[in-house]
C-alpha positions as CSV (number, residue, x, y, z in Angstrom):
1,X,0.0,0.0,0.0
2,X,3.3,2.3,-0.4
3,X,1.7,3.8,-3.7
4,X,-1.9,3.9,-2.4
5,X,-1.5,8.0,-2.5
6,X,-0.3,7.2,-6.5
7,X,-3.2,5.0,-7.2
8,X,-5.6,7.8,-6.1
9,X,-3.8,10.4,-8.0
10,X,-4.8,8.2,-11.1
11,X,-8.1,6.7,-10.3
12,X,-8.9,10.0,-9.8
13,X,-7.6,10.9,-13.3
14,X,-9.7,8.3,-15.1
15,X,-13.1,10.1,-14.2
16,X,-12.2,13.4,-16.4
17,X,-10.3,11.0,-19.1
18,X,-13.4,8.5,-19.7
19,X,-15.5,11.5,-20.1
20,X,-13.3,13.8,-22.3
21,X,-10.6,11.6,-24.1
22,X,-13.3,9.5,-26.8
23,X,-15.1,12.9,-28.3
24,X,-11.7,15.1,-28.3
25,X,-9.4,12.6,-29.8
26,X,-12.0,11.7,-32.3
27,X,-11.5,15.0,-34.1
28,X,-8.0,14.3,-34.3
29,X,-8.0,11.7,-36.8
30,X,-7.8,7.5,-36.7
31,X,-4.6,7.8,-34.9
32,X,-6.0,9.9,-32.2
33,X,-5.7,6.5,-29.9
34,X,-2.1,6.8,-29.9
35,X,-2.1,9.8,-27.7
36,X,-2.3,8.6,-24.8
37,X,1.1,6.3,-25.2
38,X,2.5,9.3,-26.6
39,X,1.6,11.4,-24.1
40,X,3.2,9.5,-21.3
41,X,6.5,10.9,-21.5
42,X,4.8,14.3,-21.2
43,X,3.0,12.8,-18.3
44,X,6.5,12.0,-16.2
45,X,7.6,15.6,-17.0
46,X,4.3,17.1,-15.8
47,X,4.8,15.4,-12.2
48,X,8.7,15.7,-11.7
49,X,8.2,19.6,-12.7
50,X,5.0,19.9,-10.2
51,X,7.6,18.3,-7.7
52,X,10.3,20.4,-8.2
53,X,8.0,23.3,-8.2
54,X,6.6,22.0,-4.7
55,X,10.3,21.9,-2.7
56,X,10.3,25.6,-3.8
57,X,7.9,26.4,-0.2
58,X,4.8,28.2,-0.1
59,X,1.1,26.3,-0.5
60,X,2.0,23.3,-2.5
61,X,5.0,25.4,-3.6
62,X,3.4,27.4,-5.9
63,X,2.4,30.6,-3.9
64,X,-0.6,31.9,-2.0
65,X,-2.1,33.2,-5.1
66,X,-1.6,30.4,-7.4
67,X,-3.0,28.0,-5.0
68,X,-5.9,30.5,-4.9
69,X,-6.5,29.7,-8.6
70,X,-5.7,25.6,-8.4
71,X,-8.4,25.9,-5.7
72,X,-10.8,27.8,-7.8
73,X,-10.3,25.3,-10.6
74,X,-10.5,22.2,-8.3
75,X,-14.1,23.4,-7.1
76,X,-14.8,24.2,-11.2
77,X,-13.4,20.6,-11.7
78,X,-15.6,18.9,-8.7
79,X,-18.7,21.1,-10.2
80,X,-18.5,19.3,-14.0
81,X,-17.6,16.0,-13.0
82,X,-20.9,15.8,-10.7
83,X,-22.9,17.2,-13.5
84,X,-21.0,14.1,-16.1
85,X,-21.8,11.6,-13.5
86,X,-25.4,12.2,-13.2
87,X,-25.8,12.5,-16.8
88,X,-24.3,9.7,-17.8
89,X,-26.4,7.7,-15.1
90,X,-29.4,9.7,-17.0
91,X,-28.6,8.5,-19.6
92,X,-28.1,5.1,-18.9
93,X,-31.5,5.3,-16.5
94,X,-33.4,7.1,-19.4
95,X,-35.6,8.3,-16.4
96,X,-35.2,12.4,-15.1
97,X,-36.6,13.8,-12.4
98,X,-34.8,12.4,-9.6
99,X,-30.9,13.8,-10.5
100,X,-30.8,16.0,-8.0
101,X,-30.9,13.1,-5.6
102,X,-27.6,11.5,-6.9
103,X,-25.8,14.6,-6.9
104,X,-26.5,15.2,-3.8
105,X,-25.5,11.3,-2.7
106,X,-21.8,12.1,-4.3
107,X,-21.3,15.2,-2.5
108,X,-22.6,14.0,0.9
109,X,-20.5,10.8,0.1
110,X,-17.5,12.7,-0.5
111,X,-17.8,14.6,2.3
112,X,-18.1,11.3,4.5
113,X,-14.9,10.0,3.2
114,X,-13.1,13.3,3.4
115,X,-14.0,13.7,7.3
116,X,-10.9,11.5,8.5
117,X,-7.6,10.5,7.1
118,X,-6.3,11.2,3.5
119,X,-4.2,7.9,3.9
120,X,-7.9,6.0,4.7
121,X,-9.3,7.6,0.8
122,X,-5.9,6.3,-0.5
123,X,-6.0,2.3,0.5
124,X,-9.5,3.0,-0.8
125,X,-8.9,3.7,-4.0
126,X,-6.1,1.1,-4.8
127,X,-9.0,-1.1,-4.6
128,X,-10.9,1.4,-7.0
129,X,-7.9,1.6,-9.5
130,X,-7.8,-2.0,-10.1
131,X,-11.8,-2.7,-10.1
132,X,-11.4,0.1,-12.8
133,X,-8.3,-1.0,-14.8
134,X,-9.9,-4.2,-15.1
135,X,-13.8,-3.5,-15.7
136,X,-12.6,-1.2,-18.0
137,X,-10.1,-3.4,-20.0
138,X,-12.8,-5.9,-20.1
139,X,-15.5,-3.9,-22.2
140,X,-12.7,-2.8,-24.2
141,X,-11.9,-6.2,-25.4
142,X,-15.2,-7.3,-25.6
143,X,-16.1,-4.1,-28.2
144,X,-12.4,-5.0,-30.5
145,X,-14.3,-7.7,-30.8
146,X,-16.8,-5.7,-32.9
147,X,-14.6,-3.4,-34.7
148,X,-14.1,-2.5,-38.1
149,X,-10.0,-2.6,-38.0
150,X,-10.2,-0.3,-40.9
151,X,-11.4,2.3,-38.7
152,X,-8.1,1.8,-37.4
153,X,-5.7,1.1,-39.6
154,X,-3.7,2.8,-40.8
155,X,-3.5,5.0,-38.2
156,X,-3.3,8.2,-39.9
157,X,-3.1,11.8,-38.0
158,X,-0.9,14.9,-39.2
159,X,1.6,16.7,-37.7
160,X,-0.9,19.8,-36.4
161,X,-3.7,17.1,-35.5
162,X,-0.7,15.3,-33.1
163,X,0.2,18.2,-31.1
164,X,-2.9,18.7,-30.4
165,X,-4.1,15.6,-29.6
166,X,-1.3,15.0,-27.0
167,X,-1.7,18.1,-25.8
168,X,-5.6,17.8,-24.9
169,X,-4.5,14.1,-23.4
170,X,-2.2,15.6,-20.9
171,X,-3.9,18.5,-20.3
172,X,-7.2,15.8,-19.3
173,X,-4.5,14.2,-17.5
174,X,-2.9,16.6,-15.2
175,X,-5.5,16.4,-13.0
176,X,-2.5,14.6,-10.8
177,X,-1.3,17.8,-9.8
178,X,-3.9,18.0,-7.5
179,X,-1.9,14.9,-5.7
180,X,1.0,17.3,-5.0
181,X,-1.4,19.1,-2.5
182,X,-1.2,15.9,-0.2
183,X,2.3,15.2,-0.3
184,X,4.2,14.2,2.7
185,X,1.2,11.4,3.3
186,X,4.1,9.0,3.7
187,X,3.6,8.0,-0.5
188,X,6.5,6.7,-2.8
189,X,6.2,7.3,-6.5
190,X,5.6,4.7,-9.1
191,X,5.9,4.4,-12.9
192,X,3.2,1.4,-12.7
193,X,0.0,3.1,-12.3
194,X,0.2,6.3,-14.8
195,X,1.8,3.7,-17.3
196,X,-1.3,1.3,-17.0
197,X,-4.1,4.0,-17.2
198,X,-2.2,5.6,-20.7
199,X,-2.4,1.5,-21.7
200,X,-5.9,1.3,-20.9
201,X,-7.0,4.9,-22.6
202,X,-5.2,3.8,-25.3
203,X,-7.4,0.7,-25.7
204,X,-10.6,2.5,-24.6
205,X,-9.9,5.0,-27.1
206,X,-9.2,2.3,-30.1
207,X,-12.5,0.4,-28.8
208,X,-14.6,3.3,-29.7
209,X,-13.2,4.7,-32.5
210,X,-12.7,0.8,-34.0
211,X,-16.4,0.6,-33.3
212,X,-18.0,3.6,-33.8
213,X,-15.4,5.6,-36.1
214,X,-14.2,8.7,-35.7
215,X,-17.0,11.2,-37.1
216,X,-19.7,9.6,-35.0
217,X,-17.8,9.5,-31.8
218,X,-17.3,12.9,-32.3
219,X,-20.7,13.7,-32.7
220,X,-22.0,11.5,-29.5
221,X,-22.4,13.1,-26.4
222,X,-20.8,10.1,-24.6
223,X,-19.2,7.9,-26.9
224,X,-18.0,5.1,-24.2
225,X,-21.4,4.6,-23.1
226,X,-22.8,4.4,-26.7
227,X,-20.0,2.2,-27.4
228,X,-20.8,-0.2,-24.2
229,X,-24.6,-0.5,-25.0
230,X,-23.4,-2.9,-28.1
231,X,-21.2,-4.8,-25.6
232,X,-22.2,-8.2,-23.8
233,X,-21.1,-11.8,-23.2
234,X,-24.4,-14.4,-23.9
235,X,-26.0,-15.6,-21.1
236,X,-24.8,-12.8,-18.5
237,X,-25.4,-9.5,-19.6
238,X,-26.2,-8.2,-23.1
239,X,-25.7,-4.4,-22.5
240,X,-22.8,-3.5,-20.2
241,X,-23.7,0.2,-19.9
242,X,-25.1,0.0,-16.7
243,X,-22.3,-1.5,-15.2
244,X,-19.8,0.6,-17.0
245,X,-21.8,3.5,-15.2
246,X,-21.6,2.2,-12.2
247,X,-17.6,1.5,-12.4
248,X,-17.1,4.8,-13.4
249,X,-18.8,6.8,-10.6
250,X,-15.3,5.2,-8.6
251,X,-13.5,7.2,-10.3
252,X,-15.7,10.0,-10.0
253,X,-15.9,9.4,-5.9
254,X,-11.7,9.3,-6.3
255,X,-11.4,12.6,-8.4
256,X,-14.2,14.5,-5.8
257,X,-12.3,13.5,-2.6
258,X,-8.8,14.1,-4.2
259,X,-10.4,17.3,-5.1
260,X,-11.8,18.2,-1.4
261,X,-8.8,17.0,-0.1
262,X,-6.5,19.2,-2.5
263,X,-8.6,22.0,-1.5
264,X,-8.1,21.9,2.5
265,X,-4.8,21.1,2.2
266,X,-4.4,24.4,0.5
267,X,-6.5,26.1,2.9
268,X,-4.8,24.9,5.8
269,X,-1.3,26.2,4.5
270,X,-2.6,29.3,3.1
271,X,-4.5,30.7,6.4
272,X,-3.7,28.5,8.7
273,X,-7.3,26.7,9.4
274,X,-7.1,23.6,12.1
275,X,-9.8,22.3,11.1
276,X,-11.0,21.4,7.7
277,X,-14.5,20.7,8.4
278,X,-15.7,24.3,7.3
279,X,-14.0,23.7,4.0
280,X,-15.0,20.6,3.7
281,X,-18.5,22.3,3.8
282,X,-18.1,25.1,1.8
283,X,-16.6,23.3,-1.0
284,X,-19.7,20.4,-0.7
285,X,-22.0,23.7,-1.6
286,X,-19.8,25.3,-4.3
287,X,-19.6,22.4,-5.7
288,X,-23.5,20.9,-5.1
289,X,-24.6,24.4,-6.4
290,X,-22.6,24.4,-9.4
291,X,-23.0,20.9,-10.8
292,X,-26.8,21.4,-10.3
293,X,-26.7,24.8,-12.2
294,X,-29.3,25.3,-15.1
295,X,-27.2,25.5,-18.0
296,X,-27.4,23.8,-21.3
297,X,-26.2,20.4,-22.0
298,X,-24.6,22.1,-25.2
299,X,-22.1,24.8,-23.3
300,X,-21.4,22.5,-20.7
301,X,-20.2,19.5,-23.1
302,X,-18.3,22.8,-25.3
303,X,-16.8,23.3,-21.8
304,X,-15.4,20.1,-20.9
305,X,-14.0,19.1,-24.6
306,X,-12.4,22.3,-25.3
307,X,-11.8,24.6,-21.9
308,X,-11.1,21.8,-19.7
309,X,-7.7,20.2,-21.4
310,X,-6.3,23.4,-22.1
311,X,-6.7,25.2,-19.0
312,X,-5.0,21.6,-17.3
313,X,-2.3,21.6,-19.8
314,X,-1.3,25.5,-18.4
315,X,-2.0,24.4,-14.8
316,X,-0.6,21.0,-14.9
317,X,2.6,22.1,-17.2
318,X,3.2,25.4,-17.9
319,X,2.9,26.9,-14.4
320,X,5.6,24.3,-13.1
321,X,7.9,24.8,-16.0
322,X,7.9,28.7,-15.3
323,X,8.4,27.9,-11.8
324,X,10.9,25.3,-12.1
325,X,12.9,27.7,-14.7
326,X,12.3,30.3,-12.1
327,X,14.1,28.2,-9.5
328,X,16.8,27.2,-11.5
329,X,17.5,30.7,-12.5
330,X,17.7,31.8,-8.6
331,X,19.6,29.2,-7.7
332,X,22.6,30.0,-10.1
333,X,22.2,33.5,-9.1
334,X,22.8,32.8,-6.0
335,X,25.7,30.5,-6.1
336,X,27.6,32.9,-8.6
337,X,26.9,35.6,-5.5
338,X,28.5,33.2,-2.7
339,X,31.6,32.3,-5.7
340,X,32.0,36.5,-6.1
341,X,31.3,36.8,-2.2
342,X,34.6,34.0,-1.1
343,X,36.7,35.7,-4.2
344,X,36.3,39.0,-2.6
345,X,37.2,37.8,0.8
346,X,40.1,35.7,0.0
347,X,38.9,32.5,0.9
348,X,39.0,30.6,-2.4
């Protein structure tokens, strides 16, 4: 359980890819599977620069006013992943009326599982992680089963297409910054766990567009689910949509606590609070309030396939690159002053 913190950080990560990665990566072409192998490297860049960035001091290391903003964007975050999960499970229901009732379940059961321990939420969602990884895997194989390998084959995407198609992946994917808020739980990093959840976008990601092609999963408005309502084994289950909804709201539950967590982790470094119950709180409203808002499915899809990556590509990789540069430039300053300092003294 060394790496439980690790397996949160991308269980967590899974909930924003599932619902983002099929209908972004479908514009990119029939390569746009590829990105998320691709992206990897970009991945182990994104948390050794957020690490370096945290031994810097302040909130997380990135200063009171930038942990303002990762705040802000981890209530936004928290706000459109409640609204995804209780439209996909309206979806899947085909039955409205009664939404308001699972929202309000996630938040309350977030806020349960945020009340004690972070290292408590992380055994938990080890367990998550692997249900996941292998629920997921599973109606992956069984859709390849159904694709049209010329869908897939060869897999074509240009130059401009690739940039940005890696780009929207690790933007998706940099939600694991939000880990850096709970370091010094006592975690050790591991390659194995974001290595396995690029694999298994990877083979989501050929599973739909193998199946569906690329021009209708872009036009979808959930193209896993669509793609899991023609998966099924005879003589267990002929649809697996409901239980791929229901495997999915774990990662949903592990990117809302990682988010609450993040954010009183912040609040207790920025001003000092002792306990995090009244944050805890607040955020359970901002976020109950803004997932329940009354805004078109339409703007809110818009927001999540084309606001969401980029503003996590800028937060998750071009904030730490500035501050890591920032650093590095300091820190040569200040050892050319010390070199001057002993030359003018005599002592070298």
């Amino acid at each position: 359980m060394k790496h439980s913190m690790c397996a949160w950080t991308w269980a967590a990560a899974l909930a924003p890819a599932a619902a983002t990665l099929p209908a972004v990566l479908a514009r990119d072409g029939a390569g746009g599977w590829l990105a998320p192998l691709l992206a990897f490297p970009g991945v182990l860049v994104a948390r050794w620069l957020m690490r370096r960035a945290c031994r810097e001091g302040g909130a997380c290391g990135v200063g009171s006013v930038l942990t303002i903003i990762y705040m802000v964007w981890a209530v936004v975050l928290g706000a459109l992943q409640i609204r995804t999960s209780v439209r996909r499970v309206e979806l899947v229901v085909a039955r409205g009326g009664r939404s308001w009732v699972l929202a309000v379940t996630l938040v309350l059961l977030t806020a349960w599982f945020v009340r004690g321990q972070a290292a408590s939420c992380g055994r938990w969602a080890v367990v998550a992680l692997r249900s996941l990884l292998a629920s997921l895997a599973g109606v992956a194989a069984l859709a390849l089963l159904q694709a049209r390998w010329d869908n897939l084959l060869p897999p074509q995407i240009e130059g401009g297409d690739l940039f940005c198609a890696v780009g929207a992946t690790l933007g998706v994917l940099s939600v694991q910054i939000y880990g850096e808020f709970l370091r010094g739980e006592g975690d050790a990093a591991t390659l194995r766990y974001p290595a396995e959840v690029c694999v298994l976008l990877a083979f989501l990601l050929m599973a739909v567009q193998g199946v569906l092609g690329v021009e209708l999963a872009g036009r979808v408005e959930d193209p896993l689910l669509t793609l899991s309502r023609n998966v099924g084994v005879e003589g267990a289950f002929q649809r697996a949509e409901s239980l791929l909804a229901a495997v999915l709201l774990l990662a949903d539950l592990a990117l809302l606590t990682l988010l609450f967590w993040s954010v009183r982790r912040g609040a207790e470094r920025l001003w000092r609070v002792r306990r995090g119950w009244g944050v805890t709180l607040s955020m359970a409203a901002a976020v109950l309030i803004g997932g329940s808002w009354p805004i078109q499915e339409t703007y809110v899809r818009g927001f999540r396939l084309w606001v969401v990556p980029w503003v996590g590509l800028v937060l998750g990789i071009g904030i730490p690159a500035v501050l890591a540069v920032s650093a590095c430039v300091k820190s040569k300053k200040a050892r050319a002053y010390l070199v001057a300092e002993e030359g003018k003294d005599g002592t070298s």
